[in-house]
N, C-alpha and C positions, 0 to 999 in steps of 0.2 A: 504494500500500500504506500504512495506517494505522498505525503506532507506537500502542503501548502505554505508557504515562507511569502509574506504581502511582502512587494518591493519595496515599502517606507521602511522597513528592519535594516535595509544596507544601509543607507545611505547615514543612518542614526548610528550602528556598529562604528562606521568609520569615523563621523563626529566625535566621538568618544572615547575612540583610538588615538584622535590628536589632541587629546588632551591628556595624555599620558605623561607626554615630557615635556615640565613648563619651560616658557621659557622667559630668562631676563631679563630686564633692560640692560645696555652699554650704559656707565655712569663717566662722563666727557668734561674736563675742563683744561681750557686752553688759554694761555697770552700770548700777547705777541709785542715786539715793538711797536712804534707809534705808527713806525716809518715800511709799511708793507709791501712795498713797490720792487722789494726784491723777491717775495715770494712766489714761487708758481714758475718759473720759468730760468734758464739755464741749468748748469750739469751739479749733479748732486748723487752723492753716494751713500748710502746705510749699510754702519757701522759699529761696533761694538760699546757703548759707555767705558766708561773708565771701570775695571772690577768685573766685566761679564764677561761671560764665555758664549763666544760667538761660533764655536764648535759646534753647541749643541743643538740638536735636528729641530727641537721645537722652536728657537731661537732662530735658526734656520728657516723654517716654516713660515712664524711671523714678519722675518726682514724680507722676503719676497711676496709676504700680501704687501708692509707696508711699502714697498720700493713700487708696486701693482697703482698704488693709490696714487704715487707722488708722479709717477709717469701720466697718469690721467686729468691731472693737477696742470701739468704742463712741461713738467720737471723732463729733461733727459738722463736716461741712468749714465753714471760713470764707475769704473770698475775702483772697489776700497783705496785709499789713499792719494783720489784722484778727485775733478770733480769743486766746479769754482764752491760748491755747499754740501756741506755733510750731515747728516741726520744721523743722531746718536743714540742706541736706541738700550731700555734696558724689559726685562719679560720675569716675571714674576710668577711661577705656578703650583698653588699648596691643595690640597685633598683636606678638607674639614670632616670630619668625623663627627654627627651629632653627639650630646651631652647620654650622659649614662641614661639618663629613665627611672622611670620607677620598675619595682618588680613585676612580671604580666601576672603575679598572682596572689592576691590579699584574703586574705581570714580574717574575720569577726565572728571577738564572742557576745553576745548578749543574756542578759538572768532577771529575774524578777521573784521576789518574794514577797505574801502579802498573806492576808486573814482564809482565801481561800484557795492555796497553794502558792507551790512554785516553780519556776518552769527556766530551762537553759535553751538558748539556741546558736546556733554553729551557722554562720554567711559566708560564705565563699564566694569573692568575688574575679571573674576573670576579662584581663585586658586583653581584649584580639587585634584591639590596634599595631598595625605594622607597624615596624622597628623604622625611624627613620633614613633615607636613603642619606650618604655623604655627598656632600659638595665638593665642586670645582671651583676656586678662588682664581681669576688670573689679572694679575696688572700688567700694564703697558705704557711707558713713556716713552716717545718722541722728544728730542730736542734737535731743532735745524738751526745750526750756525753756519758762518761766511764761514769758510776756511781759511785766508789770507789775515782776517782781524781777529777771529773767536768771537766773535760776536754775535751774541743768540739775538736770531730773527723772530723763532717761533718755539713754544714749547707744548706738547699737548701731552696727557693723561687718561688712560681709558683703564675700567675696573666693569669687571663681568665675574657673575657667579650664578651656576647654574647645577643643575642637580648633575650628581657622577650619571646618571642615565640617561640623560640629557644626550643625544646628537650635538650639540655644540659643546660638549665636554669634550668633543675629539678634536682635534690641534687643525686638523685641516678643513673644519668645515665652522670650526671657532675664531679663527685668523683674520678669516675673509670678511666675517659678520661685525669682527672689532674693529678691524683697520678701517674698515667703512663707516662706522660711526667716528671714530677719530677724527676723521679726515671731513666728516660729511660739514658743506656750509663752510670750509675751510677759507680761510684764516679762523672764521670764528669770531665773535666776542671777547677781548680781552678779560681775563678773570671770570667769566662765565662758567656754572655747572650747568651740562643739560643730561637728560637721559632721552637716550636714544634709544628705540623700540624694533 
């Protein structure tokens, strides 16, 4: 015998599937000098901060979303220690582990005594609440200076945190969604926090 399954049941399943893994806002603040008329245009290369390892793949990952950005900016890449601007970049990436919890499993005594008896009872209470999923914390700073003066033209900040099960917990599909908010409306507002969605 064949079941009957009404076609409004898909399209609800799959509503409900994307909300499986939330997701973030990008949290963006940026300055810049007064004087903006060098940003956007000529050779610029991205580059290690002073202190970071520019080895590592994720680091890696990041400096070719944001080099992705500065190209569409208007920027020409230049190969590392070339390049009339340099953008210096630093990548921050920790695993948060939620807080202990209570126990998933409480007991209560209760008693009563009085003129016509007395009586004990035993509550047993149980939590089937899921155990919280850990987090993905990552930062990212940009800073673009002249190369010939040192002189910061621009500096920017992005901070995203999204659940470890999250799709954007993964480095190559996290990169792209950050550097794009970084970048987005670029220059930007000096001193501004915005979140970006």
């Amino acid at each position: 015998m064949k079941r009957f399954v009404p076609a409004l049941v898909f399209p609800a399943l799959l509503a409900l599937s994307g909300c499986v893994t939330p997701v973030g806002p990008v949290e963006v603040t940026r300055f810049h000098a007064a004087d903006v008329s060098m940003l956007g245009k000529g050779t610029i290369s991205v580059e290690p901060a002073p202190g970071t390892d520019g080895n590592n793949l994720e680091w890696q990952s990041y400096r070719a979303a944001v080099m992705r950005q500065l190209v569409l900016l208007g920027y020409t890449e230049a190969t590392p220690g070339t390049g009339a601007q340099v953008a210096t970049m630093t990548l921050s990436r920790q695993t948060l582990q939620p807080e202990g919890g209570r126990s998933p499993v409480r007991v209560g005594l209760g008693g009563s005594t009085g003129t016509y008896g007395s009586g004990l009872g035993v509550g047993i209470g149980l939590n089937l609440s899921p155990k919280p999923s850990a987090k993905v914390a990552t930062d990212l700073a940009v800073t673009i200076k002249d190369r010939a003066s040192g002189a910061s033209l621009w500096e920017g900040r992005a901070s995203f945190t999204v659940s470890s099960k999250s799709p954007l917990a993964n480095t190559a599909l996290g990169a792209p969604k950050m550097t794009e908010a970084l970048f987005k409306g670029f220059p930007g507002q000096s001193g501004e926090t915005i979140e970006v969605k």
